[in-house]
Every structure is written in C-alpha cells, then in structure tokens.
C-alpha positions as CSV (number, residue, x, y, z in Angstrom):
1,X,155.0,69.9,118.1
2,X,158.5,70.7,118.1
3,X,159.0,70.7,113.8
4,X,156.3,73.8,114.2
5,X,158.5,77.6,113.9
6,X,157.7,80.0,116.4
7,X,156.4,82.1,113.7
8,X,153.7,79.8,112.7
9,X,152.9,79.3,116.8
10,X,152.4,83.0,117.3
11,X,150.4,83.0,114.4
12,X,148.3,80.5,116.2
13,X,148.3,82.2,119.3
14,X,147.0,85.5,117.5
15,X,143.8,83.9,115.8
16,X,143.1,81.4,119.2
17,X,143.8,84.4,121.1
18,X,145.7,82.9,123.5
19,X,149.4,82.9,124.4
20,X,152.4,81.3,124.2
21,X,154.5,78.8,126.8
22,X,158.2,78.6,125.3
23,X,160.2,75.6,127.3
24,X,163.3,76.1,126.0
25,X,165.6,72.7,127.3
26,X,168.2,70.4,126.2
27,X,168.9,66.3,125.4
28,X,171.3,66.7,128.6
29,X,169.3,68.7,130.5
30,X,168.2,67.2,134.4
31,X,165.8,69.6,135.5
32,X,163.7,69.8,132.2
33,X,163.8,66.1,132.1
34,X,162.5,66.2,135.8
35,X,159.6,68.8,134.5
36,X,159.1,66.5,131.4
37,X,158.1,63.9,133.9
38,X,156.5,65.4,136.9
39,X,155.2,68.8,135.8
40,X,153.7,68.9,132.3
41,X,152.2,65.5,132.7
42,X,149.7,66.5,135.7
43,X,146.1,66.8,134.3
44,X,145.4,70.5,135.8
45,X,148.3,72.1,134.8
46,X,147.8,70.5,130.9
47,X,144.0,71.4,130.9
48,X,144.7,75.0,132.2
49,X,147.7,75.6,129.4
50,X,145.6,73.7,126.4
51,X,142.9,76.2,127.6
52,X,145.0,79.4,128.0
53,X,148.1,79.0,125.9
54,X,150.0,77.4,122.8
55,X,152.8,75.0,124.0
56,X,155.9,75.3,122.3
57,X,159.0,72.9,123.4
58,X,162.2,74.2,121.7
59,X,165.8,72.5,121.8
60,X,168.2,75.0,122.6
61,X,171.0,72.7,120.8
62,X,169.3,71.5,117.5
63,X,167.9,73.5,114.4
64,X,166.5,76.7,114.7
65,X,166.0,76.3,118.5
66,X,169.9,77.6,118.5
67,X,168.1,80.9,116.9
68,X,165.6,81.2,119.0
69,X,167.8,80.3,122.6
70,X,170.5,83.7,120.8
71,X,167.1,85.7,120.3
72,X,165.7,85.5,123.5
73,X,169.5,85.5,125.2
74,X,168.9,81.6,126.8
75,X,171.6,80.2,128.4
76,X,170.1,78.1,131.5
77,X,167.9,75.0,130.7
78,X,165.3,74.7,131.6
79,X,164.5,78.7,130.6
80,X,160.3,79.4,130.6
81,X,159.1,81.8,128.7
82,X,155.7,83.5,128.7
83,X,155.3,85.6,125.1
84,X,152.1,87.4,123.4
85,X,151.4,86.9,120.5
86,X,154.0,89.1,119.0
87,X,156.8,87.2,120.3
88,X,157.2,89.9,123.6
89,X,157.9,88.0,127.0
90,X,155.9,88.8,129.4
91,X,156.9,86.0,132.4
92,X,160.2,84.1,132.5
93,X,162.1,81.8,134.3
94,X,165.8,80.4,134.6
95,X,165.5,77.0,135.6
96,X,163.0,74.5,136.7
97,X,159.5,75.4,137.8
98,X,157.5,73.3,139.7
99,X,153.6,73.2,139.8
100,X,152.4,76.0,142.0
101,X,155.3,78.5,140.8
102,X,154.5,77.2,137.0
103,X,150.6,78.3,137.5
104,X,151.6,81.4,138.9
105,X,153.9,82.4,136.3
106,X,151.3,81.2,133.9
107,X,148.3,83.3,135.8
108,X,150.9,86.8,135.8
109,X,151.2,86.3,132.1
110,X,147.6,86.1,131.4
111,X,146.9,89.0,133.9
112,X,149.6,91.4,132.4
113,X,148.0,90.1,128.5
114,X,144.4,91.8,129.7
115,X,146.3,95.0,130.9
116,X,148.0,95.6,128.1
C-alpha cells in the first residue's frame, strides 16, 4: 500500500468513486503507532473506509512522502487528511483521532463530496 503514489490513488479514487484517507505519520511517531494499533484495526471503522474511501498511509520522513508532507504543509504526526479525488482536502486533522471523532471526520468529508 504504501509503494502506491498519490497520483495513481486518486486515480483510483476517481474511477471507484470514492475518496481518499491520507494518514500521514512517522517510524517515531506515538500517537500514529497508538492509531495503528487501536483505531484502524476495529472492524467498523475498516468496513466503512474500504466502503467509502481509498486508504493511503504516507511516511512523512521517507521517499516521496517528504513531497507530499511540503505539499499539503504537514508538520504534526499523526496529520489526517480527507481529499477528493483531485487531491483537494476536504477534512483534516493534526494529531491523533480516535474512533468516534475519526467517523465523523470521515462522514463530513463524504457529506461536503455530495454538495459539491
């Protein structure tokens, strides 16, 4: 998942119709390891994104994720991003997010993708 470019995930995202989770995190990162372990494993929350969105883990530190973290102007890991399928964020986060503030980013984005 992670060798995949953005480019080729919003691709993706535009012929599934669907859109994009960015988790941009790091090796040394606490909090993302704490979401990599408590948050993205619960079965609700994974069938809801496989349904709704393409999952894209970037590392802020290594290959092109350094592009991507400059681009979108990260600088706090974990930062969540919510992005149509043109690369425009339409939810983010600094930080950790938990399961009911995760799902209701995730539900914002999908409602503000149907009013656009």
């Amino acid at each position: 998942m992670k060798s995949r470019t953005l480019t080729a995930v919003l691709e993706q995202a535009e012929r599934e119709n669907k859109l994009v989770f960015v988790d941009f995190y790091t090796s040394w990162c606490t909090p993302c390891q704490m979401m990599d372990q408590d948050v993205f494993p619960d079965r609700t929350i994974g069938n809801f994104f496989k349904k709704n969105f393409i999952s894209y883990k970037v590392d802020a530190e290594k290959g092109n994720g350094v592009n991507l973290a400059v681009v979108y102007n990260v600088s706090v890991y974990p930062t969540l991003l919510f992005v149509n399928e043109k690369g425009r964020v339409l939810e983010s986060k600094e930080g950790a997010a938990y399961h009911t503030e995760l799902m209701e980013m995730a539900n914002r984005a999908l409602s503000s993708q149907s009013g656009s």
